[in-house]
ZAMARGU-4260 file (C-alpha; in steps of 0.2 Angstrom, whole numbers, plus 5000, padded with zeros to 4 digits):
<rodrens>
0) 5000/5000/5000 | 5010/5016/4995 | 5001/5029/5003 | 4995/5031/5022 | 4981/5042/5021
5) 4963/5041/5023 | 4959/5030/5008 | 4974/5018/5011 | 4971/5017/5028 | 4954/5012/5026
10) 4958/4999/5014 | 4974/4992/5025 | 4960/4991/5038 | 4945/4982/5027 | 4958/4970/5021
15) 4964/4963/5037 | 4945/4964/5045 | 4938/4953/5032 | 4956/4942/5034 | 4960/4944/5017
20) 4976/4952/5017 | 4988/4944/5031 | 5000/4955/5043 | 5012/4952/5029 | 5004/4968/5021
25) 5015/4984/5020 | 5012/5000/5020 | 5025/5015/5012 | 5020/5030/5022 | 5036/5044/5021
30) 5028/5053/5035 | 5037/5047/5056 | 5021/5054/5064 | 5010/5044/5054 | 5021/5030/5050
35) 5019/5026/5068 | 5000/5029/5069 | 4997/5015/5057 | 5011/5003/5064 | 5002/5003/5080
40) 4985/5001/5073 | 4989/4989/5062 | 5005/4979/5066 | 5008/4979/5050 | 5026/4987/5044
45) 5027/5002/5039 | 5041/5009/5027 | 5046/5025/5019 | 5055/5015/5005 | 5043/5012/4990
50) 5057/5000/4981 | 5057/4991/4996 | 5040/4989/5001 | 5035/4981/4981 | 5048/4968/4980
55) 5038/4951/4978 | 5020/4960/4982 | 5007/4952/4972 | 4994/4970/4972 | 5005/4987/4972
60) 4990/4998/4980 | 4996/5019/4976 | 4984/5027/4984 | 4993/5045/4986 | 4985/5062/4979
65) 4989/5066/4959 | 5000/5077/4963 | 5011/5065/4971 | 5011/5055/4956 | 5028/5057/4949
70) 5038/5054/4965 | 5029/5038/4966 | 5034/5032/4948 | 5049/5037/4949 | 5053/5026/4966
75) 5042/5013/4954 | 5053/5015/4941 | 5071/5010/4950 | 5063/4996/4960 | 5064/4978/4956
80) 5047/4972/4948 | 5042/4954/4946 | 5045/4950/4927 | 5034/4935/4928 | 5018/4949/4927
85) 5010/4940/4940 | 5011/4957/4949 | 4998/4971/4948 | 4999/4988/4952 | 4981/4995/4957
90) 4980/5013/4955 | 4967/5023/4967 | 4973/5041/4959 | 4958/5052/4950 | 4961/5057/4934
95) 4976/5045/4929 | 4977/5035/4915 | 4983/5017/4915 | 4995/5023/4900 | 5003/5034/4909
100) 5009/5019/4922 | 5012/5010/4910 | 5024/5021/4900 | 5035/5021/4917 | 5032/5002/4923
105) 5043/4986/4913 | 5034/4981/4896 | 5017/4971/4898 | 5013/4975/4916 | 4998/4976/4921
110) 4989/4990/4929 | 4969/4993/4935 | 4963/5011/4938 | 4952/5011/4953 | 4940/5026/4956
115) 4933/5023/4976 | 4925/5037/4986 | 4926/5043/5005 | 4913/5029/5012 | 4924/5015/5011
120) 4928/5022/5028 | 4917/5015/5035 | 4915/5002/5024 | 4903/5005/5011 | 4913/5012/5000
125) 4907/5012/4979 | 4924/5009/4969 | 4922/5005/4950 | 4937/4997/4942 | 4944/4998/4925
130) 4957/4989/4916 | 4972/4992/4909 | 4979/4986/4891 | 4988/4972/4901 | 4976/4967/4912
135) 4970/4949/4912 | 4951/4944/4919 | 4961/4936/4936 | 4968/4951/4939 | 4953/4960/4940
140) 4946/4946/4952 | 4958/4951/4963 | 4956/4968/4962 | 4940/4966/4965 | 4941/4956/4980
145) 4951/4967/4989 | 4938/4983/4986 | 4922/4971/4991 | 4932/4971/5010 | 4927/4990/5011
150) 4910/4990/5000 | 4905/4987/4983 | 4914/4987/4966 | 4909/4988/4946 | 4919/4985/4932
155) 4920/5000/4918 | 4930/5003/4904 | 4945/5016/4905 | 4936/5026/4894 | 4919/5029/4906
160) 4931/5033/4922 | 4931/5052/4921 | 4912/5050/4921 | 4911/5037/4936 | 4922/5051/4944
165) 4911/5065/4943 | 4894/5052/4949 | 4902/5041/4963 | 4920/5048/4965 | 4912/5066/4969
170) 4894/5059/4972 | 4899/5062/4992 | 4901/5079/4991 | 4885/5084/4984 | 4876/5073/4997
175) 4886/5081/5014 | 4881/5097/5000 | 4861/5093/5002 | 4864/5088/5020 | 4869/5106/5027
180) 4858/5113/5017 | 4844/5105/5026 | 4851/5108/5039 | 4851/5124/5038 | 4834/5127/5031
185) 4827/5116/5048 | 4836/5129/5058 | 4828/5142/5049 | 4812/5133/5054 | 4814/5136/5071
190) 4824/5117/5076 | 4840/5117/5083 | 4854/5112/5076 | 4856/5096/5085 | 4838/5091/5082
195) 4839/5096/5062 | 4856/5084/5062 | 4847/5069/5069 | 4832/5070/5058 | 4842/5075/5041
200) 4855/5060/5044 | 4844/5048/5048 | 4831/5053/5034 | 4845/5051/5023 | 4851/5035/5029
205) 4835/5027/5030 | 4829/5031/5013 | 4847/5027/5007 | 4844/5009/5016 | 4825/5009/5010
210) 4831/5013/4990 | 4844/4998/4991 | 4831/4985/4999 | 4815/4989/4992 | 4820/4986/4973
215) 4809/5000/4967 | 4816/5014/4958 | 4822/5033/4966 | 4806/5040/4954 | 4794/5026/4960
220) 4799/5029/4981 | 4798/5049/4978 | 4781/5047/4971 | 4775/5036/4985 | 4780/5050/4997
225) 4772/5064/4986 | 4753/5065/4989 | 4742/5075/4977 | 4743/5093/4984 | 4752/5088/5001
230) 4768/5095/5008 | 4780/5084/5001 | 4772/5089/4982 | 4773/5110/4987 | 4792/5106/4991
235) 4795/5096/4975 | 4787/5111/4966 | 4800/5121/4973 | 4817/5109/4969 | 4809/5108/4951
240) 4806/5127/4948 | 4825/5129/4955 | 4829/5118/4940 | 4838/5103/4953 | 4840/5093/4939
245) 4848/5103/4925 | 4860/5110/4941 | 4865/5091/4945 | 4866/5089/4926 | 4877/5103/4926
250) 4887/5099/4939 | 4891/5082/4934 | 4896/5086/4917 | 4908/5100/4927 | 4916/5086/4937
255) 4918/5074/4923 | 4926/5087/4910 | 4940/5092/4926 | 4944/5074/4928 | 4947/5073/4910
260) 4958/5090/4910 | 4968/5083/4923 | 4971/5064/4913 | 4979/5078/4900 | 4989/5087/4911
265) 4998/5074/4918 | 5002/5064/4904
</rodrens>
């Protein structure tokens, strides 16, 4: 796992809960502080040497921010990779192509472009997979086998990533987004701000919980809600003259072109 943050500690954590990943796992964090944290949680060993850390793995996890991209090929680059291409470098980096790894990596290797979001920290995390010119269908098995320890996974081709980036990669934000703002508007309403929390996160995560079980569709649920003339159909009134959908519609499309912008610009 090269990269001790949020994301990588999450994963590092689902794998060994679900028992599939051993103590044998390591993690390349450069920073002592944290280094330490995740040593102590995990007893797992923590090293600040990538080269190190990828002799005779079988998944090379880089979960580290785009930016911090180069340094990681670079320490890729001088280490000693299996030439038997039974290895495979997973890469949980937005906006990276798989081409760009494997212009860097030794000729054939195989690399998988992951695309999770923030909820796999508590373990229901959406990732969607994609895979590179090299990648075989075991590969992908195992891939996905180590995202289904923090949720669920879908298997996309390269060519679709920048748009599962900007529904599930991003999707977080514009739900924590709605969430304040109802918030908010209970507060306005004369509830406290504890009481407007409780109601607005469990609403959320019940219809959330009520979508995934019930098999009926978002459209069918709301409409069950919405009686003729009630409250719930003067409120939809409202988010429709606002134009929620074309914004949503707007938004996503925003998401999706920066995520292409920033495949170009790192190339």
């Amino acid at each position: 796992m090269i990269g001790g943050g949020r994301i990588g500690e999450a994963l590092v954590a689902g794998l060994l809960e679900s028992g599939r990943a051993s103590k044998d796992l390591v993690v390349v964090e450069p920073v002592p502080a944290r280094a330490d944290v995740l040593a102590q949680r995990f007893g797992s060993r923590v090293t600040d040497s990538v080269s190190d850390a990828v002799v005779g793995a079988d998944l090379i996890v880089v979960a580290v921010k785009p930016h911090d991209m180069d340094g990681v090929l670079t320490e890729l680059g001088k280490a000693e990779l299996g030439d038997d291409r039974d290895q495979v470098l997973v890469s949980l980096a937005a906006g990276i192509p798989t081409g760009r790894f494997e212009a860097k990596l030794p000729a054939g290797f195989p690399v998988v472009r992951v695309m999770p979001n923030t909820p796999m920290l508590v373990g229901q995390g959406m990732s969607a997979i994609a895979p590179g010119r090299y990648a075989r269908p075991e590969h992908l098995r195992m891939v996905t086998e180590m995202l289904e320890s923090v949720g669920k996974v879908v298997t996309v081709a390269e060519a679709q990533m920048d748009a599962v980036t900007a529904v599930s990669g991003s999707g977080p934000a514009y739900f924590f987004l709605i969430v304040e703002a109802m918030i908010d508007a209970g507060i306005g309403l004369g509830l406290t701000r504890d009481v407007a929390s409780q109601l607005v996160v469990q609403t959320m995560l019940g219809a959330a919980a009520l979508l995934d079980e019930s098999g009926q569709s978002a459209a069918e649920l709301r409409a069950a809600v919405t009686s003729p003339a009630g409250t719930t159909a003067a409120a939809v009134r409202e988010l429709e003259r606002g134009a929620v959908r074309a914004v949503f519609h707007d938004a996503l499309h925003a998401a999706k072109d920066r995520s292409a912008e920033m495949g170009v610009t790192s190339d």
